[in-house]
Backbone bond lengths (Angstrom), bond angles and torsions (degrees), N, CA, C in turn:
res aa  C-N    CA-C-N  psi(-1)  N-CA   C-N-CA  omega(-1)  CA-C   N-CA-C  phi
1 X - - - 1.459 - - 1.517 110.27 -
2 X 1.073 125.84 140.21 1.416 135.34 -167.29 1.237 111.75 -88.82
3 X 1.521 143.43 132.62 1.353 150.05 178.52 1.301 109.37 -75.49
4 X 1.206 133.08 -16.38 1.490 121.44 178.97 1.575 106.12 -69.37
5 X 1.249 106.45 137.77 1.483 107.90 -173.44 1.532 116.32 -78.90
6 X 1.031 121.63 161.29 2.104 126.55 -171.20 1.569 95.97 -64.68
7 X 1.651 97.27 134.58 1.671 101.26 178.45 1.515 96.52 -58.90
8 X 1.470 121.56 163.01 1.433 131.70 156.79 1.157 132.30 -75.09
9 X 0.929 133.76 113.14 1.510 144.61 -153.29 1.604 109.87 -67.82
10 X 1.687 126.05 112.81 1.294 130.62 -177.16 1.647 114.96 -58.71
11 X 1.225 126.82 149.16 1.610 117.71 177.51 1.255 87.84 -101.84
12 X 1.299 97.49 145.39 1.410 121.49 167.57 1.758 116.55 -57.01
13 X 1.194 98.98 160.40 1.902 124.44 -154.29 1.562 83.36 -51.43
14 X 1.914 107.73 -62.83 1.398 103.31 -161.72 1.413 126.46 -115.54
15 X 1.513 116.70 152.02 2.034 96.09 -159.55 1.798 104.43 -76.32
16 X 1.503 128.22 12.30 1.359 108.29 143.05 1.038 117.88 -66.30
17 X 1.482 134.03 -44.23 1.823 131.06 172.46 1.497 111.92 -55.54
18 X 1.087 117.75 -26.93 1.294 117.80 177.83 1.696 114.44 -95.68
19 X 0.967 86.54 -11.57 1.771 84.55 152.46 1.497 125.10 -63.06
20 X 1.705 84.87 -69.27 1.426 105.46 179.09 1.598 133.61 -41.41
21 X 1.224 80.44 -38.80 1.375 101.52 174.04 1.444 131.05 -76.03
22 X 1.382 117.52 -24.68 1.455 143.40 163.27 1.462 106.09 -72.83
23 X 1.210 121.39 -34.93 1.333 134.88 161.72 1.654 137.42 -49.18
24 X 1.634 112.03 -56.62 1.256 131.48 127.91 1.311 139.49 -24.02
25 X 1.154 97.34 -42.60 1.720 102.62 177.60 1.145 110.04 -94.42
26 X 1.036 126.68 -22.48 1.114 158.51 -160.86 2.038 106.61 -65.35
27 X 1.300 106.09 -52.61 1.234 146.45 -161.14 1.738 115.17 83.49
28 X 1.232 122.09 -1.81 1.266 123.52 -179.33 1.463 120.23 -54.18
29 X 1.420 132.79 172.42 1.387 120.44 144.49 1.634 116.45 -114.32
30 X 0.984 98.55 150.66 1.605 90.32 171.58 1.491 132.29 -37.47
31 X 0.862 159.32 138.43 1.335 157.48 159.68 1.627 120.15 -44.20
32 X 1.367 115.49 125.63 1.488 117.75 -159.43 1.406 74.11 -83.93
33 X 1.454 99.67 170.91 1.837 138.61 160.07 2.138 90.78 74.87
34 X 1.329 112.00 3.41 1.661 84.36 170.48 1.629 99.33 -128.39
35 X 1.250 112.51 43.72 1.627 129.16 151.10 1.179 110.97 26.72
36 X 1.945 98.11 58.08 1.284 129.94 160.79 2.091 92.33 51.14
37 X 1.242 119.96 59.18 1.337 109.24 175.34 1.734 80.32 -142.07
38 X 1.378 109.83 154.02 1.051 124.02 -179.75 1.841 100.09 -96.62
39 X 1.558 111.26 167.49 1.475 112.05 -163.02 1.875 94.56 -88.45
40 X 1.216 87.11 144.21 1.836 105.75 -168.21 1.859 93.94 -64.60
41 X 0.923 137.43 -25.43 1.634 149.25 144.04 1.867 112.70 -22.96
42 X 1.055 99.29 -70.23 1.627 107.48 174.12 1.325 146.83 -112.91
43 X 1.621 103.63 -10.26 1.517 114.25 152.23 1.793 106.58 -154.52
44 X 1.014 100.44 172.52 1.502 123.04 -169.55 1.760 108.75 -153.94
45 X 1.685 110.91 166.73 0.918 118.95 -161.68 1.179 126.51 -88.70
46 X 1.679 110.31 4.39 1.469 107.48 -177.15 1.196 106.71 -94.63
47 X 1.677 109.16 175.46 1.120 123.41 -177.39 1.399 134.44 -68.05
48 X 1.185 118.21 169.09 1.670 114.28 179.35 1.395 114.99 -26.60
49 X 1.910 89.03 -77.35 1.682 101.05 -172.59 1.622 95.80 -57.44
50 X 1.103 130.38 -39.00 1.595 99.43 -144.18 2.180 96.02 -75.23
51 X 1.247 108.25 -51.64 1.431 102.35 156.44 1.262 141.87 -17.02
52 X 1.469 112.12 -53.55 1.672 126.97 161.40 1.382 108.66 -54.50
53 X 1.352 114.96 -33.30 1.244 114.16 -164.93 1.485 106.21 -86.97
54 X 1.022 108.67 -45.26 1.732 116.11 -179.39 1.428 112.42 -58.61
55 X 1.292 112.82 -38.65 1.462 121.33 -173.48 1.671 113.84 -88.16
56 X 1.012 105.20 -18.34 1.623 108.63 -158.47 1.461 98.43 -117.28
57 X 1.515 102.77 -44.43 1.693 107.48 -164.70 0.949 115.12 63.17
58 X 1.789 124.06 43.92 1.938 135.37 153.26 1.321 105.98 -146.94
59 X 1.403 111.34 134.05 1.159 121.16 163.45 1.237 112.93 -56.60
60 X 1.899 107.82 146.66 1.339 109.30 154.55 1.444 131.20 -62.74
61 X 1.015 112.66 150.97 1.949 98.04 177.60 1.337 116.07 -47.94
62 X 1.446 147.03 -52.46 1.093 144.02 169.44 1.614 105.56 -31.23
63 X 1.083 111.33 -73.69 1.164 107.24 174.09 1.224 147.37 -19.32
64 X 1.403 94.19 -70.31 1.657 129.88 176.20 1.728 87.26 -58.40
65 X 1.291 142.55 -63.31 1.321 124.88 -173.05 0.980 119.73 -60.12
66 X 1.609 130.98 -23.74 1.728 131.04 165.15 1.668 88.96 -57.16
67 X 1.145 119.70 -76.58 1.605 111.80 -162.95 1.443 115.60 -29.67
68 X 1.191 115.55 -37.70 1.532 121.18 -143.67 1.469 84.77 -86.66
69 X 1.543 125.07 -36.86 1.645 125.50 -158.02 1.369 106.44 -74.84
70 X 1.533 113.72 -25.42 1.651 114.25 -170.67 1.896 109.21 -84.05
71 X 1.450 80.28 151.90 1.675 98.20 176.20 1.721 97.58 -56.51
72 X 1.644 119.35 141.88 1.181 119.83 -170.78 1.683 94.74 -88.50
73 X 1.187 101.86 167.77 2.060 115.53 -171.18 1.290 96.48 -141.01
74 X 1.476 125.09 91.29 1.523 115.43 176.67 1.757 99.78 -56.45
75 X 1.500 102.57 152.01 1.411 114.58 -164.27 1.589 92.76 -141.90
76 X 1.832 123.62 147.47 1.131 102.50 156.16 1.638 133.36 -46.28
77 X 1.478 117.50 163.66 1.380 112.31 171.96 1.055 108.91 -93.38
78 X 1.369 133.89 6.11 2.326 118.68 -176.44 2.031 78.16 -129.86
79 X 1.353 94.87 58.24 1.817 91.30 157.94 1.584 91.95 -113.59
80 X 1.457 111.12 165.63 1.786 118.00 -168.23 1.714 100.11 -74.92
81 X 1.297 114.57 171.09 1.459 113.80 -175.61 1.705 91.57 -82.79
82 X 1.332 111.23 165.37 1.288 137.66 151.96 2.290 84.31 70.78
83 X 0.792 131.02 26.87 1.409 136.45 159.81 1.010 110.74 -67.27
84 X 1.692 111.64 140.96 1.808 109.06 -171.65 1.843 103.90 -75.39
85 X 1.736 119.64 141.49 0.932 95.13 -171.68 1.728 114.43 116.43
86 X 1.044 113.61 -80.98 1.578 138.00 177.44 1.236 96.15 -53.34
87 X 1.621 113.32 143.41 1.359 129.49 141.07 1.576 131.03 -125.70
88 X 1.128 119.87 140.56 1.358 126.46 175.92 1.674 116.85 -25.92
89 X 1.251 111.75 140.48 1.290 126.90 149.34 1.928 119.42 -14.18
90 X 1.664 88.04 -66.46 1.544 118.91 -163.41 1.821 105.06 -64.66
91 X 1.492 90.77 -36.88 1.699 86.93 179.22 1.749 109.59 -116.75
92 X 0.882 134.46 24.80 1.396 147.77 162.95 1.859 110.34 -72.34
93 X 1.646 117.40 102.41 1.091 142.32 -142.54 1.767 99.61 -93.48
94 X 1.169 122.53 131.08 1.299 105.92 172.76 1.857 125.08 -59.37
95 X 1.505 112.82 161.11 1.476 107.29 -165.79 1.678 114.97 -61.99
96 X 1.052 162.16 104.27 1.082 141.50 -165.24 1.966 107.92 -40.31
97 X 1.767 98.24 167.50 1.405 82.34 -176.81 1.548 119.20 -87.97
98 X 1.261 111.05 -174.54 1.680 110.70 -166.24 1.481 118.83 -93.19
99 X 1.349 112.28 122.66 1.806 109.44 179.00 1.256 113.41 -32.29
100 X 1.232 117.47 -45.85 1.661 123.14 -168.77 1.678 104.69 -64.07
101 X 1.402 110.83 -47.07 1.651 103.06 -177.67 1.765 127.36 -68.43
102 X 1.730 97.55 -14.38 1.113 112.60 -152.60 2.209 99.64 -92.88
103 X 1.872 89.32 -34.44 1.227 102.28 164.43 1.694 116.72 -49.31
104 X 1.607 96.31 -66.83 1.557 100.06 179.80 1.693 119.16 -63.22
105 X 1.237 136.13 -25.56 1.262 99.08 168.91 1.459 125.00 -70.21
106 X 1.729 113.54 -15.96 1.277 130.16 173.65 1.610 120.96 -53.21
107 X 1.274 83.17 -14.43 2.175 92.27 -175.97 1.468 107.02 -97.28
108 X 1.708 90.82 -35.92 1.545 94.18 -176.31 1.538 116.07 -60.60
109 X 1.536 115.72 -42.33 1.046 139.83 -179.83 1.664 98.98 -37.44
110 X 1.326 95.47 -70.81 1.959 105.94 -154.83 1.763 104.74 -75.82
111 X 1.576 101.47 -6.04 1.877 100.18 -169.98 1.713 89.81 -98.73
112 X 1.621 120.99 -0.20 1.241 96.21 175.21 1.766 106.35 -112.66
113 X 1.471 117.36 -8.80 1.165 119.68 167.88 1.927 106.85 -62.75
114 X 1.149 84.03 -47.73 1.580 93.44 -177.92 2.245 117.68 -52.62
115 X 1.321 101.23 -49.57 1.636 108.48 161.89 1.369 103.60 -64.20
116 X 1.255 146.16 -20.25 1.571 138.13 172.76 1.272 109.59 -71.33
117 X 2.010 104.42 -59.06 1.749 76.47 -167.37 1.668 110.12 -84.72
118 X 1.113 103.85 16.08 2.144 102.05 -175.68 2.096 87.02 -78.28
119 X 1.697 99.74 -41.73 1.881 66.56 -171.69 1.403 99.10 -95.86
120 X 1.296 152.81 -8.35 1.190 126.56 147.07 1.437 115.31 -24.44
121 X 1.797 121.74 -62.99 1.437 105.30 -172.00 1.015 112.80 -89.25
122 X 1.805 135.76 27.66 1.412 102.58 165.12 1.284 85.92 -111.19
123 X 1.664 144.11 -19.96 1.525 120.92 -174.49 1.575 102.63 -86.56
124 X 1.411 133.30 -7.54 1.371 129.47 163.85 1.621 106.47 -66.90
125 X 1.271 120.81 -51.00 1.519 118.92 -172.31 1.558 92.50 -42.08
126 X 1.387 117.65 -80.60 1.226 150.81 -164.96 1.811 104.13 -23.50
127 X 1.437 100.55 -42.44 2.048 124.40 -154.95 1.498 85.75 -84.95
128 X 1.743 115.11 -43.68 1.659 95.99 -164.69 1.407 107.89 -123.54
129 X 1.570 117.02 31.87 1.729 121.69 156.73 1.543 105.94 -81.04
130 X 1.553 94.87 130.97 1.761 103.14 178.22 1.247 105.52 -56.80
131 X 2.119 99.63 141.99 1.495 93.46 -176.58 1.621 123.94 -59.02
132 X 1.548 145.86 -142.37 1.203 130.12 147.31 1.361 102.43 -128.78
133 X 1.431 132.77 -178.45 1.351 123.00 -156.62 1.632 127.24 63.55
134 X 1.373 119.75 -19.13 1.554 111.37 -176.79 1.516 114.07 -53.57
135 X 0.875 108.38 163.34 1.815 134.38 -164.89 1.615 104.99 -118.07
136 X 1.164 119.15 91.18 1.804 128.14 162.78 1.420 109.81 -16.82
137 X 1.412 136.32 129.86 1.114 138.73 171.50 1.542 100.96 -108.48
138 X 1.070 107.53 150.29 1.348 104.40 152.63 1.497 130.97 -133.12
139 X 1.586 108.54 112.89 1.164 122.26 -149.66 1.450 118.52 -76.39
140 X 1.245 122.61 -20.48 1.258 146.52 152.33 1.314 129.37 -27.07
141 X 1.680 99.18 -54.27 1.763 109.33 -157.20 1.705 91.87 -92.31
142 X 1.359 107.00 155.68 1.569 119.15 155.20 1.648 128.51 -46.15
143 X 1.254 135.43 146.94 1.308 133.04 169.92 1.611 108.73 -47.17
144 X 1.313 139.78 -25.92 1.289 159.73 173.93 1.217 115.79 -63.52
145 X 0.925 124.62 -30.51 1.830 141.65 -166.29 1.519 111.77 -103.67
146 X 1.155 131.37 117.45 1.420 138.21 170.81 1.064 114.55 -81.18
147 X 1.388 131.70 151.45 1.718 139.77 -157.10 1.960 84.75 -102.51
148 X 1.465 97.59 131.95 1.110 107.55 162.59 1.632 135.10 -46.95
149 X 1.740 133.76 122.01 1.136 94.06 -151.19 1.619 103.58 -98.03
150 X 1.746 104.06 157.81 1.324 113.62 -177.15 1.696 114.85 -63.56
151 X 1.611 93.07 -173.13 1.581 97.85 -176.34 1.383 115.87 -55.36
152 X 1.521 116.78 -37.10 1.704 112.31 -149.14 1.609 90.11 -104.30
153 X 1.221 129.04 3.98 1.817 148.08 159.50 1.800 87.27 -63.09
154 X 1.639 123.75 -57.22 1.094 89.42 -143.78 1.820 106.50 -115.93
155 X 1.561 98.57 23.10 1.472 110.23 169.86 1.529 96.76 -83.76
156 X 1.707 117.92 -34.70 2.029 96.70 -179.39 1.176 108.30 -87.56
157 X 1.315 120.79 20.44 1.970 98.56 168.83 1.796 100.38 -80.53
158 X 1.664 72.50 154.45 1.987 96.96 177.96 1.937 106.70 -38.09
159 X 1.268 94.55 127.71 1.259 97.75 169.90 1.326 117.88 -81.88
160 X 1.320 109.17 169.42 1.858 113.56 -160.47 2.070 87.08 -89.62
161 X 1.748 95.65 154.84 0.827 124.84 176.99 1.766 122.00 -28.27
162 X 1.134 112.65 158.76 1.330 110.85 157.58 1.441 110.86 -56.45
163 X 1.360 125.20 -71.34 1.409 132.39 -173.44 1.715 105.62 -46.19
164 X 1.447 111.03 -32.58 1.761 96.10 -155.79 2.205 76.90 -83.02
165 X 1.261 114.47 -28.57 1.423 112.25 -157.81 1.855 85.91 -58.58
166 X 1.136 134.76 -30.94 1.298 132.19 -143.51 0.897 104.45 -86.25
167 X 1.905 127.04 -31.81 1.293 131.69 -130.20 1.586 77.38 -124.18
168 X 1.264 140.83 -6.55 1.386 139.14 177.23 1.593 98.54 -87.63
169 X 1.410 118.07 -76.06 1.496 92.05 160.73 1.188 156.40 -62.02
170 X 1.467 114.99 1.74 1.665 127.14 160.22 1.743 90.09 -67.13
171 X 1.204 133.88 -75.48 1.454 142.68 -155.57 1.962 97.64 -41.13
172 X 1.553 89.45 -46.02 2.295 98.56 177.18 1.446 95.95 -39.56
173 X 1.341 101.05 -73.66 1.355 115.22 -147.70 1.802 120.04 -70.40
174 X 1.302 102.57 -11.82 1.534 105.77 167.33 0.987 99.90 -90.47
175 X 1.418 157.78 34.80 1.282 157.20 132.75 1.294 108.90 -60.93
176 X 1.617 96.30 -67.61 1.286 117.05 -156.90 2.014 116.18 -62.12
177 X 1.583 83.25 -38.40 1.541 96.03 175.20 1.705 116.07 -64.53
178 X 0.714 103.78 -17.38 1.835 102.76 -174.85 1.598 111.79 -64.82
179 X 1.534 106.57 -30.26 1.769 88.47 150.27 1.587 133.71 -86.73
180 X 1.142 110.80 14.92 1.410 120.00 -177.45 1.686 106.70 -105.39
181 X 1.045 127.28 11.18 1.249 111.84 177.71 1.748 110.24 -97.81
182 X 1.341 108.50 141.70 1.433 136.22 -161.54 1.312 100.60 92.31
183 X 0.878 149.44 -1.00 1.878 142.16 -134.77 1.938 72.44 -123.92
184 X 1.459 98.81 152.37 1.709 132.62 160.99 1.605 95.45 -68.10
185 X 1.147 128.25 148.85 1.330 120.92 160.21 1.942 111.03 -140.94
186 X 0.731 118.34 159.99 1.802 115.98 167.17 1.893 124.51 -91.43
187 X 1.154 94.17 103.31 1.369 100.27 -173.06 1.435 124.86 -97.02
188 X 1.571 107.24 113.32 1.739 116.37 -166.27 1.752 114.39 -75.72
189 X 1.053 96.78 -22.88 1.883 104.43 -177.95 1.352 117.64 164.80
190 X 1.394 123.11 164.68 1.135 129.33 -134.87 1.647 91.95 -160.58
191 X 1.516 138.93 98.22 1.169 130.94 -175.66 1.820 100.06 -145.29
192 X 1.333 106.29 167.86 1.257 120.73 -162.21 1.682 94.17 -148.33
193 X 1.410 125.67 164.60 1.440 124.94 156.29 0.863 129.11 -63.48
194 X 1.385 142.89 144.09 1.420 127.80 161.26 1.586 120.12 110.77
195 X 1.997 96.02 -27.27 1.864 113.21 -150.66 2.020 77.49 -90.70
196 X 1.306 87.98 153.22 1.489 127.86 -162.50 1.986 95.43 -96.65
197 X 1.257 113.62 118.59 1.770 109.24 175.69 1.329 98.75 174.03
198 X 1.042 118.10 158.59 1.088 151.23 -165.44 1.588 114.82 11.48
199 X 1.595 84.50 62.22 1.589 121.47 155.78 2.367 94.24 79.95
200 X 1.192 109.65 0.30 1.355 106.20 170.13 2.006 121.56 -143.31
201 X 1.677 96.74 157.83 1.322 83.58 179.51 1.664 112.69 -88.74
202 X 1.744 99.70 141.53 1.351 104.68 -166.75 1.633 110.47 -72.33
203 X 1.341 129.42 144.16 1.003 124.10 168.57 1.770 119.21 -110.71
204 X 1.622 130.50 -170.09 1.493 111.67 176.94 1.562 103.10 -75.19
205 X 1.275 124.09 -32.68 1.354 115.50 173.80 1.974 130.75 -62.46
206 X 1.099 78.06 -24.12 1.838 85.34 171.93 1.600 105.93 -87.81
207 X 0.918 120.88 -48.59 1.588 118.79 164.72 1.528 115.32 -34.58
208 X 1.468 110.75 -54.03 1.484 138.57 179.59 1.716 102.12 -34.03
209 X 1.545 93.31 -66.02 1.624 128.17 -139.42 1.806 97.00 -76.90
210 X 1.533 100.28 -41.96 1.732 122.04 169.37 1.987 110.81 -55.37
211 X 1.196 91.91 -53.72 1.593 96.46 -162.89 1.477 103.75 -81.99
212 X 1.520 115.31 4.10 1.764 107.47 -170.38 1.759 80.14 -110.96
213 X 1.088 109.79 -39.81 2.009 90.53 -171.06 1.763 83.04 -67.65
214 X 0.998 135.56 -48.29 1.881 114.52 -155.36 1.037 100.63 -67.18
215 X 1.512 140.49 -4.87 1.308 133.30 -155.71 1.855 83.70 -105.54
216 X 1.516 126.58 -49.59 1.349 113.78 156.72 1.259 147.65 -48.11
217 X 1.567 112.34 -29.04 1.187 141.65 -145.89 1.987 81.13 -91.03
218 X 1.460 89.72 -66.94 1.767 92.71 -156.38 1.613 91.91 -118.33
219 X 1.403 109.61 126.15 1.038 102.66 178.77 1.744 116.91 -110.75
220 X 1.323 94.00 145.64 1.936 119.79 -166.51 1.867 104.27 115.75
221 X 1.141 105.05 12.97 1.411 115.02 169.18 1.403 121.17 -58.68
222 X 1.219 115.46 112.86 2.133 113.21 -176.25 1.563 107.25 -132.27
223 X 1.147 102.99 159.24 1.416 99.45 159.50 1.257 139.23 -147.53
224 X 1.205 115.51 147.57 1.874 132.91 -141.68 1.575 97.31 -97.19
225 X 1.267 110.18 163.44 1.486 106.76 151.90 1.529 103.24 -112.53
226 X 1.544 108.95 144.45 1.519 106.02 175.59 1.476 130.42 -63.14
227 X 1.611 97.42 -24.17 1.711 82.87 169.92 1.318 122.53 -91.18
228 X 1.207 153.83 19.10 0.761 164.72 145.20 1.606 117.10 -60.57
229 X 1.593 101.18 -5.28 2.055 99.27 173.69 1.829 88.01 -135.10
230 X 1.323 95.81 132.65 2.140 107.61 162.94 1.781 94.52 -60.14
231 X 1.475 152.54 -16.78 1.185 129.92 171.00 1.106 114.97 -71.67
232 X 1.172 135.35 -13.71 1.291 125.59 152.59 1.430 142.37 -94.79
233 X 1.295 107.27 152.89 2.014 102.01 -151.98 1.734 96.78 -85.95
234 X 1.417 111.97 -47.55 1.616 114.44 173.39 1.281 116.80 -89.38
235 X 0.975 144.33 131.81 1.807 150.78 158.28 1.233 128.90 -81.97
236 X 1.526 118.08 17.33 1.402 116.80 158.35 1.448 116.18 -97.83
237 X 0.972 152.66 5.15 1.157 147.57 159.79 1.534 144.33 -75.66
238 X 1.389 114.73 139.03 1.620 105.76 -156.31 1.660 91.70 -107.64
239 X 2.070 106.43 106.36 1.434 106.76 174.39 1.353 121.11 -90.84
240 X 1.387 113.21 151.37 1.663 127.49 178.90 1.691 102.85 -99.96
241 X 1.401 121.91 106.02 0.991 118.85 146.21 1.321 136.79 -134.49
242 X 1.277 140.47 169.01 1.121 145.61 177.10 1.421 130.86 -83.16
243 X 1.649 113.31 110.54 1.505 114.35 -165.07 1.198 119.52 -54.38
244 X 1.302 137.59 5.08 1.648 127.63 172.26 0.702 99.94 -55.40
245 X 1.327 142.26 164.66 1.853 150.13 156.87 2.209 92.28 -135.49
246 X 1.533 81.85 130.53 1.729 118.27 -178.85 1.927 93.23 -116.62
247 X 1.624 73.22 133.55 2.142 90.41 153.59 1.307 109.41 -69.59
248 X 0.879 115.86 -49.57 1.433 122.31 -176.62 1.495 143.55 -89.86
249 X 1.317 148.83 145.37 1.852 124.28 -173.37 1.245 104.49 -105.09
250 X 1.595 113.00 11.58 2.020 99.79 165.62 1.676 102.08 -106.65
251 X 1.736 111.73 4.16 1.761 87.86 161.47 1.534 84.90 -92.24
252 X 1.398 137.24 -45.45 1.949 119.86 -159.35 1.722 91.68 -54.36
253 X 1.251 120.58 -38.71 1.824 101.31 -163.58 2.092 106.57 -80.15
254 X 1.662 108.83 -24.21 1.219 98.58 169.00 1.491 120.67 -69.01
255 X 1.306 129.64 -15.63 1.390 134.50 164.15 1.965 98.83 -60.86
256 X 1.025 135.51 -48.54 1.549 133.31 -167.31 1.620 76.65 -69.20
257 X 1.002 136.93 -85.26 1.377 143.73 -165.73 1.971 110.20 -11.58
258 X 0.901 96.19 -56.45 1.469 128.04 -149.79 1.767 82.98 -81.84
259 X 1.348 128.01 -44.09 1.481 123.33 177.47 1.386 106.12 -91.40
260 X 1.466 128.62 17.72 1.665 120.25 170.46 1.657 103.69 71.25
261 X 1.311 127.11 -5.57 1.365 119.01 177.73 1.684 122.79 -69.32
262 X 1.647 115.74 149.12 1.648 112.32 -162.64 2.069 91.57 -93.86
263 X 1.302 89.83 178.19 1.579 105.26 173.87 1.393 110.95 -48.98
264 X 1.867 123.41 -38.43 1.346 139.69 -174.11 1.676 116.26 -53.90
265 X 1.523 106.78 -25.70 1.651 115.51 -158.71 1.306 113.83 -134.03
266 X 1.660 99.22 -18.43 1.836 113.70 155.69 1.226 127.94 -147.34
267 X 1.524 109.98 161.87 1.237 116.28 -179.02 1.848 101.28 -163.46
268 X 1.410 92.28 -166.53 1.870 94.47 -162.86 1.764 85.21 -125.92
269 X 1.262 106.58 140.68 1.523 122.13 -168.32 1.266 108.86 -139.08
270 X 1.694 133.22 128.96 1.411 150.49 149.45 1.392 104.99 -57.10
271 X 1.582 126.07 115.39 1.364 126.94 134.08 1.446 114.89 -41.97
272 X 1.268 133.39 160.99 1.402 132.81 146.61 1.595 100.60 170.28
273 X 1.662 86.30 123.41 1.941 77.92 -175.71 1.752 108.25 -70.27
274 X 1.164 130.75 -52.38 1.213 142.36 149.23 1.527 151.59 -48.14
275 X 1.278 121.84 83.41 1.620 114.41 -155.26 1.938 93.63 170.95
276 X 1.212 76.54 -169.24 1.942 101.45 171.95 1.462 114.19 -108.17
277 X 1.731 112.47 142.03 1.337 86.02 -175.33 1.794 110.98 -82.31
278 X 1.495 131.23 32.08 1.170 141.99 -151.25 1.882 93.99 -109.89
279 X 1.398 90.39 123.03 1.896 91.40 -175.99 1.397 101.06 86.90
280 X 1.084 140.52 26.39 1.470 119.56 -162.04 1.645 100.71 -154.75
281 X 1.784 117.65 34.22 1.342 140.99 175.09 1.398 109.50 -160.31
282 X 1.591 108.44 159.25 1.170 100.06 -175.37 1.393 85.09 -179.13
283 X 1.704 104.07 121.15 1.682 128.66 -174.15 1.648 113.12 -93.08
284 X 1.448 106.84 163.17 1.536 103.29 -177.85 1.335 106.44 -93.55
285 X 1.480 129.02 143.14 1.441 125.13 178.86 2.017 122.32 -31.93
286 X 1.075 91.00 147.12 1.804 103.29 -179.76 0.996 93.13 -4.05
């Protein structure tokens, strides 16, 4: 005889079979006149699970894992329990979420990447544009060594003198005069340092200050030095005249005319490097 013990005997699907069967072993027989059906009181014809379920209201685990495996079927919620169709409370799955919400955080997402990198590139432009105003180093030279100075270094140094300013435009204007000799010309003034007129003594800056308004005032205005022409008797003087050149000294004195000027501030003058300065002027009446 074999030691493995007798398999255990399965109960049947439904607890009428499992009546019956309790019955059988039992030695009993069923009870005549209730046509082998058990009383609707203590068993009935459904099955295991559906029994457990009716009575208990929980699935067996088997069960409960069929439920769990199937695609969910939203169903009303006031349908009866155990209804074909219907599922429990307990296993009723939340709705998945909604295209529409899932869209919009998706916009939100990319419309705020999008405001990131716009000010990334305008405070990056901003972080790595050269400053303006910087000052040239030069990395080269020793702490000892001064940087050569630039252009706009050497437009503010001190400007040159009155006298050297004077003697730069005397140097212009004997250029210019070298076609004016023999020619009549119109002569605005005639000053030197030191000389005594119109009630003060002249200095190089009043000379300066005189010959830059006539040079505005009337234009073709230059100026000569007197010794540099035999029409004049002294050669220190720095003259203002006007490059027209006339045959004649009543068109140079109708030019004084024509600007309201007296005999004192004009007159009509001969270039000539060679000569006397005698005959070689000519004043406007009283």
């Amino acid at each position: 005889m074999s030691d493995v013990p007798p398999r255990p005997r399965i109960r049947p699907a439904t607890s009428d079979d499992w009546h019956r069967d309790r019955t059988e072993r039992s030695g009993h027989d069923v009870p005549q006149g209730r046509d082998s059906a058990p009383s609707g009181a203590e068993f009935d014809d459904s099955t295991y699970y559906e029994y457990m379920q009716r009575h208990t209201g929980d699935f067996p685990v088997s069960r409960t894992r069929t439920a769990l495996a199937a695609p969910y079927t939203p169903q009303s919620d006031t349908g009866p329990a155990g209804a074909p169709g219907s599922v429990p409370p307990e296993l009723a799955h939340s709705a998945p979420p909604s295209k529409k919400r899932t869209g919009l955080k998706v916009v939100t997402v990319i419309v705020s990447i999008v405001i990131v990198l716009a000010l990334l590139a305008f405070f990056g432009v901003r972080w790595l544009a050269p400053s303006t105003g910087t000052i040239p180093v030069d990395v080269n030279g020793s702490e000892g060594q001064t940087a050569s100075p630039s252009p706009s270094e050497v437009l503010i140094q001190p400007s040159a003198s009155p006298a050297e300013q004077l003697a730069g435009y005397a140097d212009d204007g004997a250029k210019k005069a070298t076609d004016l000799e023999g020619s009549w010309v119109t002569q605005l003034s005639a000053k030197k340092s030191g000389m005594q007129a119109d009630g003060k003594s002249w200095s190089a800056q009043d000379i300066l200050n005189e010959y830059e308004a006539n040079r505005v005032k009337y234009p073709g205005a230059i100026l000569i030095r007197s010794g540099d022409w035999g029409s004049y008797k002294d050669g220190g003087y720095l003259v203002t005249v006007i490059d027209t050149p006339y045959r004649t000294p009543d068109q140079a004195l109708d030019q004084c005319r024509s600007w309201g000027l007296d005999r004192d501030h004009c007159l009509a003058k001969r270039l000539v490097k060679d000569g006397s300065h005698e005959n070689n002027s000519a004043y406007l009446d009283g």
